[in-house]
C-alpha positions in Angstrom: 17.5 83.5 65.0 17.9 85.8 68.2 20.2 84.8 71.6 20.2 88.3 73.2 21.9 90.6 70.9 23.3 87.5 68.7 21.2 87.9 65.3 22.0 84.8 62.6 20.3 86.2 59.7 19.8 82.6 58.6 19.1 79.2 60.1 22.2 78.9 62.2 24.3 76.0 61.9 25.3 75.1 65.6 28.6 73.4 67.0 27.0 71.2 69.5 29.4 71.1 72.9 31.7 67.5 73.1 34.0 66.8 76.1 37.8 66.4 75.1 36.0 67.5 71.3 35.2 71.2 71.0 38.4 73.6 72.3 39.6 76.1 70.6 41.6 74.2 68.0 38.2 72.0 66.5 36.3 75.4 67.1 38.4 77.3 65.2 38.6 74.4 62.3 35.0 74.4 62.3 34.1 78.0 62.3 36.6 77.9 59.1 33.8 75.8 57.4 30.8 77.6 58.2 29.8 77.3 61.7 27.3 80.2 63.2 27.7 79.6 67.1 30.1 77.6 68.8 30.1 76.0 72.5 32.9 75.4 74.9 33.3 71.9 75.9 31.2 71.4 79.0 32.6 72.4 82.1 32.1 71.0 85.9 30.7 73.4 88.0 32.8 71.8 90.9 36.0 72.1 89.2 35.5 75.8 88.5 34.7 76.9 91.9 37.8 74.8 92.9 39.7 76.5 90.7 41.1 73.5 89.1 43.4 74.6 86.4 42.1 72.2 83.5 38.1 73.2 83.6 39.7 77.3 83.7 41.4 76.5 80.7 38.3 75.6 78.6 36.7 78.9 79.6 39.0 80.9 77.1 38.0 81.8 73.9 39.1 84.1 70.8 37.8 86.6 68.9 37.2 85.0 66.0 35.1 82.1 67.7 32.0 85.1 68.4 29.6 84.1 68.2 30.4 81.2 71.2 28.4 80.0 74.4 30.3 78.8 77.4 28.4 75.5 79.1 28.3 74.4 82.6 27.0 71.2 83.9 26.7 70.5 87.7 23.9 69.0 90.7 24.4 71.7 93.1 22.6 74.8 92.5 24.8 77.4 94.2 27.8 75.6 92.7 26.0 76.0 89.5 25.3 80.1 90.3 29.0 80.4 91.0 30.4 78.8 88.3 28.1 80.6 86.0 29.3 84.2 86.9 32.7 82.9 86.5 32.3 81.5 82.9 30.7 84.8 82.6 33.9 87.4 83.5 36.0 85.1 80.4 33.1 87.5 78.4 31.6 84.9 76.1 28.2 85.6 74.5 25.9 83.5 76.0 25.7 81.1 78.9 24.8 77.8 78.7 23.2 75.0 81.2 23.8 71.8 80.3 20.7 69.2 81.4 21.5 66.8 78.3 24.8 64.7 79.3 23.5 61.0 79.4 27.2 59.8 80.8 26.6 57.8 83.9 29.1 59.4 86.4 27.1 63.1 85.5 23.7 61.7 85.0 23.5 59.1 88.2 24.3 61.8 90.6 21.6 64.3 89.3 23.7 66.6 86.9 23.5 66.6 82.7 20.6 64.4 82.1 20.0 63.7 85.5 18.0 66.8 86.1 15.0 65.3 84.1 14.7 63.2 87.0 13.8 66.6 89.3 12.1 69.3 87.4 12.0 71.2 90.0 14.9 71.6 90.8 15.9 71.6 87.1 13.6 75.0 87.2 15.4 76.3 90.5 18.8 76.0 89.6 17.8 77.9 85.6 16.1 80.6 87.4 18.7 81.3 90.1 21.0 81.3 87.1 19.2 83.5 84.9 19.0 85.9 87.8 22.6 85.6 88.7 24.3 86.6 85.4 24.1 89.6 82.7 24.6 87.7 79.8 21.7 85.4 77.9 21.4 82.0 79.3 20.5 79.1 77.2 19.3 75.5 77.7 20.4 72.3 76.1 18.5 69.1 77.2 16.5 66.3 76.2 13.1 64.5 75.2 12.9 63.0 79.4 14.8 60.3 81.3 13.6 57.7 79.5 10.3 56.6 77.5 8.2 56.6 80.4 8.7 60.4 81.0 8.9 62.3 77.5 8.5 65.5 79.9 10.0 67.8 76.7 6.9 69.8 75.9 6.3 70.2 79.7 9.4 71.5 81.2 9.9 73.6 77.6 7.5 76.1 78.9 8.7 76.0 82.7 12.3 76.8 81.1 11.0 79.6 78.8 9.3 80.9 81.9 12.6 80.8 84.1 13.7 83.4 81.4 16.5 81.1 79.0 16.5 83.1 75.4 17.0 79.2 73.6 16.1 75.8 73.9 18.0 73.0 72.6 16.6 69.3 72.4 18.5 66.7 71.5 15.8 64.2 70.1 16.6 61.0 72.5 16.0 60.3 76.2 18.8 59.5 78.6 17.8 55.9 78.6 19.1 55.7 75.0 22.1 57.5 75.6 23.3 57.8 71.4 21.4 54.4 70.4 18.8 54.7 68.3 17.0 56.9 66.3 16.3 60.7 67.4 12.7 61.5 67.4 11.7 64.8 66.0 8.4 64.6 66.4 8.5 66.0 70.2 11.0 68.6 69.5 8.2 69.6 66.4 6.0 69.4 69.2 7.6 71.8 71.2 8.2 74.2 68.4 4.4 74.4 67.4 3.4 74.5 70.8 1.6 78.9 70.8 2.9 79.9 74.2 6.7 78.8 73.3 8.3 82.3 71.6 12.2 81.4 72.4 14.2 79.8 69.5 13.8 75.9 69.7 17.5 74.3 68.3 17.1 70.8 67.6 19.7 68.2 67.6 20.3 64.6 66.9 21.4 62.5 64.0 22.2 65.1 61.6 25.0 64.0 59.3 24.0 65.7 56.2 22.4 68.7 53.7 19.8 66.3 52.8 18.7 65.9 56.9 19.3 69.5 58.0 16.8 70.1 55.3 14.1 67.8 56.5 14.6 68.6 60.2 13.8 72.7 59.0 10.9 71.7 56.5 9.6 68.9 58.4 10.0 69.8 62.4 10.1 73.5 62.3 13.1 74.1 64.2 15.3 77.8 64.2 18.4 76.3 64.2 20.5 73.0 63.6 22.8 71.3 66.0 26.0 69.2 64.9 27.7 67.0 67.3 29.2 63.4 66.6 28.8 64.5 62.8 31.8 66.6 62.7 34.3 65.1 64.4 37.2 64.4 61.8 34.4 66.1 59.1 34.4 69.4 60.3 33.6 70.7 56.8 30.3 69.2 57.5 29.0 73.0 57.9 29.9 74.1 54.8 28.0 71.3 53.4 25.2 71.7 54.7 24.7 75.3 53.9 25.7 75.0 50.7 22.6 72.3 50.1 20.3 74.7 52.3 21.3 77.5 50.1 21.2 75.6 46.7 19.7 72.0 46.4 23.1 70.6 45.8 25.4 67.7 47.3 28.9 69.1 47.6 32.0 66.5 46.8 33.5 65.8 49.6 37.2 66.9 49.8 40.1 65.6 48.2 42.7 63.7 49.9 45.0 66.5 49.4 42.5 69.0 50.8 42.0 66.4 54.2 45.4 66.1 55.1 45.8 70.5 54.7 42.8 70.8 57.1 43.9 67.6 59.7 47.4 69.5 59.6 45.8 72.6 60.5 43.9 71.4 63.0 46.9 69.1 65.0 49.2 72.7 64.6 46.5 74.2 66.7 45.8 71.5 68.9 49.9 71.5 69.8 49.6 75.3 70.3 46.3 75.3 72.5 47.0 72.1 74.6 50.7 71.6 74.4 52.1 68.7 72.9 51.2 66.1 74.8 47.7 66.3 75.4 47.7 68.0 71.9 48.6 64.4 70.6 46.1 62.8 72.4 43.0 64.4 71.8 43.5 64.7 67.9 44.2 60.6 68.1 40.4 60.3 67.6 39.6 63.4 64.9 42.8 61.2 62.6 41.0 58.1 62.7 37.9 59.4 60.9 39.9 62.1 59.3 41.6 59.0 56.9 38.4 56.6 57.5 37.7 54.1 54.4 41.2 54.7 52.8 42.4 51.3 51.4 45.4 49.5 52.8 45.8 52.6 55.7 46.7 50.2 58.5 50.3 50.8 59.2 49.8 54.4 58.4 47.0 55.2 61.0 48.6 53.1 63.8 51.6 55.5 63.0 49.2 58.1 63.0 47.6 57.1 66.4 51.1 56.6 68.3 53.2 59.1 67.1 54.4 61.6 70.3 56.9 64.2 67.4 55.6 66.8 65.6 57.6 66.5 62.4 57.1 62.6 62.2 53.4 63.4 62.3 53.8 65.5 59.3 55.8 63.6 57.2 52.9 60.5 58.2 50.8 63.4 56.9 52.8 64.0 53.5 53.2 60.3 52.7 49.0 60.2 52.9 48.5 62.8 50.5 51.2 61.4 48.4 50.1 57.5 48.6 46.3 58.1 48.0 46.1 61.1 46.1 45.2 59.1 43.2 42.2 57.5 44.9 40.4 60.4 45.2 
């Protein structure tokens, strides 16, 4: 697959971009595992043309994320121009609109999701974009607003034509927000359609090798997109590309190996976000890190309320110790 001069030799295995999910610590956790391109967290178009400290923040990125898009969500379209060529000067490798967010506070007032509600303004804002910036700019959207307006295969061509390099559909409408099932069968739709020639990335209820597999036989798609799937699994990627690559269900990792990569992820967390913010936005990656371990009640609410460093490892060390033999 081909974003500008980004070249995956292979079915890429996509990070797909979560609010308070995807900074640099969880990018870098999950590149570790086998991730081919990573996304910022989406970032208010408004707050970065404010300057507001916390949205500059998420615009930095490391070396060793590459290949990594930066996304920008907004309603306004110069706002949306602006705060693309400053997500462009932190240098990452691709742009990225986002038209997908179903969160009502975005959607109701015509940003994420809310933009399948004005196509054409949806096509306005990605062509002034495209025109405004150097770097490749890609789409991530979905099916319509709701079941009434499946507008997918439509506004896939008026996108292409705007001059995006990738499309990502994530398979539900707003409507359904994460409920449901995703439906393929438009994205497929999109990716037979003749005239489309950009790479067509489809997301949506993948949680396994098995699934990545079906969606690449079955649908067509150039690349897979991971989202809800990996939070406190990052090692999801490696997974699935070891199934793609040989037919075979990886065991999933000890409880030894769990509480090595949770530990490396919270020592990043602390060093990208500080410590208290650090503590709050790994709460959420511990509670499915330990998910389905018997008798773990006292320990996660530790887990979960903990504000020290050290006391969080030790909770750590008595996991591995305690359950080791379970797994």
């Amino acid at each position: 697959m081909k974003i500008g001069d980004i070249e995956i030799p292979h079915i890429p295995l996509l990070l797909a971009p979560m609010e308070d999910i995807t900074d640099r610590s969880f990018r870098q956790v999950c590149k570790d595992f086998g991730a081919d391109i990573l996304y910022t967290e989406f970032i208010a178009s408004e707050a970065l043309i404010r300057n507001i400290d916390k949205s500059f923040k998420k615009l930095k990125i490391e070396e060793s994320e590459r290949p990594v898009g930066i996304q920008i969500y907004g309603h306004r379209i110069d706002a949306m121009v602006e705060a693309a060529k400053i997500a462009e000067e932190a240098k990452p490798d691709f742009i990225d609109i986002n038209y997908g967010c179903p969160v009502k506070k975005i959607a109701t007032r015509g940003a994420g999701s809310g933009m399948l509600r004005d196509i054409p303004k949806m096509m306005k804002m990605t062509k002034a974009i495209v025109d405004a910036v150097k770097l490749p700019v890609t789409v991530k959207t979905r099916l319509g607003w709701d079941s009434e307006s499946l507008v997918i295969d439509q506004i896939a061509e008026e996108l292409q034509d705007t001059g995006i390099q990738a499309l990502t559909i994530h398979g539900r409408t707003r409507a359904q927000m994460y409920k449901g099932k995703s439906d393929w069968t438009l994205i497929k739709k999109v990716k037979d359609n003749p005239r489309i020639k950009i790479p067509i990335i489809g997301n949506g209820d993948i949680t396994s090798g098995e699934e990545a597999k079906r969606a690449i036989d079955e649908f067509g798609v150039d690349g897979i997109m991971i989202g809800r799937a990996t939070i406190g699994r990052p090692w999801i990627f490696k997974e699935v590309r070891h199934y793609l690559e040989t037919g075979e269900i990886l065991p999933p990792p000890t409880i030894e190996e769990k509480v090595e990569i949770a530990r490396h992820h919270f020592n990043k967390s602390i060093e990208v976000k500080g410590d208290r913010t650090g503590f709050f936005e790994m709460r959420r990656h511990f509670a499915i890190y330990f998910k389905g371990l018997r008798d773990f009640k006292q320990l996660r609410l530790k887990l979960l309320t903990s504000l020290d460093v050290n006391e969080i490892n030790d909770i750590l060390d008595t996991i591995k110790e305690k359950y080791k033999m379970q797994h």
